[in-house]
Each structure stands twice: as C-alpha cells, then as structure tokens.
C-alpha positions as CSV (number, residue, x, y, z in Angstrom):
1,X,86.7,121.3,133.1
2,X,87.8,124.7,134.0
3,X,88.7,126.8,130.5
4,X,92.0,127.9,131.5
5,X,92.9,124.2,132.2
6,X,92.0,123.1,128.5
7,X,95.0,122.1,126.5
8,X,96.5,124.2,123.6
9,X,94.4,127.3,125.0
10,X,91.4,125.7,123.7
11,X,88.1,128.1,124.5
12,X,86.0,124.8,124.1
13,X,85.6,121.8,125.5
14,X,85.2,118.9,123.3
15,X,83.6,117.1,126.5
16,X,85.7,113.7,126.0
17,X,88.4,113.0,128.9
18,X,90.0,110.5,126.3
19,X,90.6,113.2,124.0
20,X,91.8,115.7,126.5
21,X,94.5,113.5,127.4
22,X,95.5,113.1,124.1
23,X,95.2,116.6,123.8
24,X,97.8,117.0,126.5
25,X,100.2,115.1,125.3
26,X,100.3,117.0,122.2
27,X,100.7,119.9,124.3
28,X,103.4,118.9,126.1
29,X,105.3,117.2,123.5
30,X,108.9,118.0,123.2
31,X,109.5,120.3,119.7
32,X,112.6,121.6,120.7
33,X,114.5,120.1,117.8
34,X,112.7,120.9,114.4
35,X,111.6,124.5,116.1
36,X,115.4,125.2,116.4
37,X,116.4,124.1,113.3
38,X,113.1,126.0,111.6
39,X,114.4,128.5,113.7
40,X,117.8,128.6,112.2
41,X,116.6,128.3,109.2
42,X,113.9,131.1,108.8
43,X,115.5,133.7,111.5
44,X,112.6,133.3,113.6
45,X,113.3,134.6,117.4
46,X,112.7,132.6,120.4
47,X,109.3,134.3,121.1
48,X,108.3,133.7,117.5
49,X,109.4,130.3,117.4
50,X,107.4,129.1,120.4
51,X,104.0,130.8,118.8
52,X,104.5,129.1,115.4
53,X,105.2,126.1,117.7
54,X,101.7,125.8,119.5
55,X,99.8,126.9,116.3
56,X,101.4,124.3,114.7
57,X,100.1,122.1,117.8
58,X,97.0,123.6,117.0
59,X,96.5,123.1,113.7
60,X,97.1,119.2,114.3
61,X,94.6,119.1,117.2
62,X,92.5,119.9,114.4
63,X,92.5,116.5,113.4
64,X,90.9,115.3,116.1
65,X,88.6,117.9,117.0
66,X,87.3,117.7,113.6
67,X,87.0,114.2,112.0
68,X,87.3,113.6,108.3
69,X,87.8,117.1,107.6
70,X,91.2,118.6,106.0
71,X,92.2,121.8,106.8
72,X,95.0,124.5,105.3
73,X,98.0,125.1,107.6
74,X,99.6,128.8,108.0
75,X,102.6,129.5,106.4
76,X,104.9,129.2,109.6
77,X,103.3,126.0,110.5
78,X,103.8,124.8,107.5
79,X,107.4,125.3,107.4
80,X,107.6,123.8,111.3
81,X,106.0,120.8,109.5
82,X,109.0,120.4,107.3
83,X,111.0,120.8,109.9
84,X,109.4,118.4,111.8
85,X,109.6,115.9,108.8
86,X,113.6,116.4,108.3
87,X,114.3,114.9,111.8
88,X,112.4,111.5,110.7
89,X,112.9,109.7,114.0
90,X,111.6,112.6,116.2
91,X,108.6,112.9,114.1
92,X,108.0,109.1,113.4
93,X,108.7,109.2,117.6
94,X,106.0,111.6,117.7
95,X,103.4,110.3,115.1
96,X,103.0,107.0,117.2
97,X,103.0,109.1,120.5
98,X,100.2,111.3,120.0
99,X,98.5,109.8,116.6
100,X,99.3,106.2,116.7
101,X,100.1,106.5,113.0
102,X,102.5,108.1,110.5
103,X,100.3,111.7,110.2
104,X,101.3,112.3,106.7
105,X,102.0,115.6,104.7
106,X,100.4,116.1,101.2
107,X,101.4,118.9,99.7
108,X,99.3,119.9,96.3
109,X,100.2,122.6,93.6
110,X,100.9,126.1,93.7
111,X,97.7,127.9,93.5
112,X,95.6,125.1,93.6
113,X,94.1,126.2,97.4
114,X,90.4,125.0,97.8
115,X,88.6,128.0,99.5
116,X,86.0,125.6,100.9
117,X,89.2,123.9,102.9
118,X,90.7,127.2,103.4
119,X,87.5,128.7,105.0
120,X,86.8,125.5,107.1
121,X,90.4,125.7,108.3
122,X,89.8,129.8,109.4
123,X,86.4,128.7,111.0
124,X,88.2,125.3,112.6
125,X,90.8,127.4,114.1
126,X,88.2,130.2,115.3
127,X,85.5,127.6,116.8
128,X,88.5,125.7,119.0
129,X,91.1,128.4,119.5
130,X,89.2,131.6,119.8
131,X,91.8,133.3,117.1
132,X,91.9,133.4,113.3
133,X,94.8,131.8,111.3
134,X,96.8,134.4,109.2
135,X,98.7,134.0,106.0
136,X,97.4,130.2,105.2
137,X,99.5,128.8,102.7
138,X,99.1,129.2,99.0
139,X,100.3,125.6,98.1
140,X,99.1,122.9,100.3
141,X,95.8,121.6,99.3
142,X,95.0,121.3,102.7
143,X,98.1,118.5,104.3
144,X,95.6,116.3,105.2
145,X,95.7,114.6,108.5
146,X,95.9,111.2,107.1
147,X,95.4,109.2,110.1
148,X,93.1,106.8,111.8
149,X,91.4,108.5,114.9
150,X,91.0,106.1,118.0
151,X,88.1,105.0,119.0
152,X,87.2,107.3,122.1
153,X,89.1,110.3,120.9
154,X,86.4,112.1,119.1
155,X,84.8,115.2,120.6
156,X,81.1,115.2,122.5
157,X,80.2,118.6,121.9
C-alpha cells in the first residue's frame, strides 16, 4: 500500500487489509456535530477544529493498532471526546460503526497520570503518526479503549 494512501496519515502500515478498512471508516466518519459544538464551546477556529478532530481519530486508531494497551489522550481530544459523548446517539451510532461496541471513557483523578501510559501514548502516537502528542492531559488515567477488537483487525507488522 502506497504511504500517502494510508488512513489518518499513518507513516506505517500495520499490513492487515481488514484493519485498513476499519481504519477508513474511522477516517471518514462524519464528526461534524460534536466538533461544532466543542467548537462553540472552546472558541476553537475551523482550521483548529478539524486538527483536534483527526488527532482525536488518531488517538482512537490507537486502539487497534495497539492491543491491550491504554494510552493518555491530549487535552483537545479529550475535550472532542466529551463532546462526542454529549450527543449520545451520534456516538453510540458511531461506537457500533467503527468499534462494534460502546468505546468507553474512564476518566481517573486529577494528578493521578501514570507516566508509563503517558510515555507509551507519546511513543504510540510517534511510531503510527510520525508526530508527537502535545499537552496530554493531566486527569485521565489513560480513557481506556474498553472494547473488544475483532478478530482480523489487529496489525501484522
């Protein structure tokens, strides 16, 4: 597959068709609703808005690309995540699309980041995106993707 055809401007391949189109569909899944009301909410511009929106795309990738691990959203994504939440039928909508499943949210205390998550997540976003997350939140200990990954949908690499 060529590189620039990868979904969510991955810079790797995770070698599984299956997973690609999965991939995809996260890609091209409609956010147009929670990213206007985070949006409204947070004073983000357009441009702003539709960067927080594929990182936030990214950062769920993650649970596929990297099975049984949790990882520490930014601070933007995270508050596209609530967002996302507040419009229950969109986002139960999209669970079952892309996941199959309810992908909950677990937020922990203030504070109480695990660095081991936090670096993981840094390293994660690096290894699959080519970039390095900024301003990770300070209290989610780590919003784990709880959700059953398909058979098929794992990466090869």
């Amino acid at each position: 597959m060529v590189e620039d055809k990868l979904p969510l401007g991955l810079v790797r391949d995770p070698a599984n068709p299956l997973l690609l189109e999965r991939l995809k569909e996260l890609e091209n899944y409609d956010f147009s609703a929670p990213r206007r009301h985070a949006s409204r909410r947070l004073g983000w511009e357009e441009a702003t808005a539709l960067d927080v929106e594929l990182r936030t795309k990214q950062y769920m990738a993650l649970g596929f690309l990297e099975i049984g691990e949790s990882h520490v959203p930014e601070v933007d994504v995270d508050e596209l995540w609530h967002s996302m939440m507040l419009h229950t039928r969109w986002y139960h909508a999209f669970c079952q699309v892309v996941f199959g499943e309810y992908f909950h949210h677990t937020p922990g205390e203030p504070g109480g980041i695990d660095k081991g998550r936090r670096d993981r997540s840094l390293l994660g976003v690096h290894q699959w995106f080519g970039e390095r997350a900024v301003n990770l939140t300070i209290n989610c200990r780590g919003c784990q993707p709880v959700f059953t990954v398909r058979p098929g949908l794992t990466p090869r690499v």
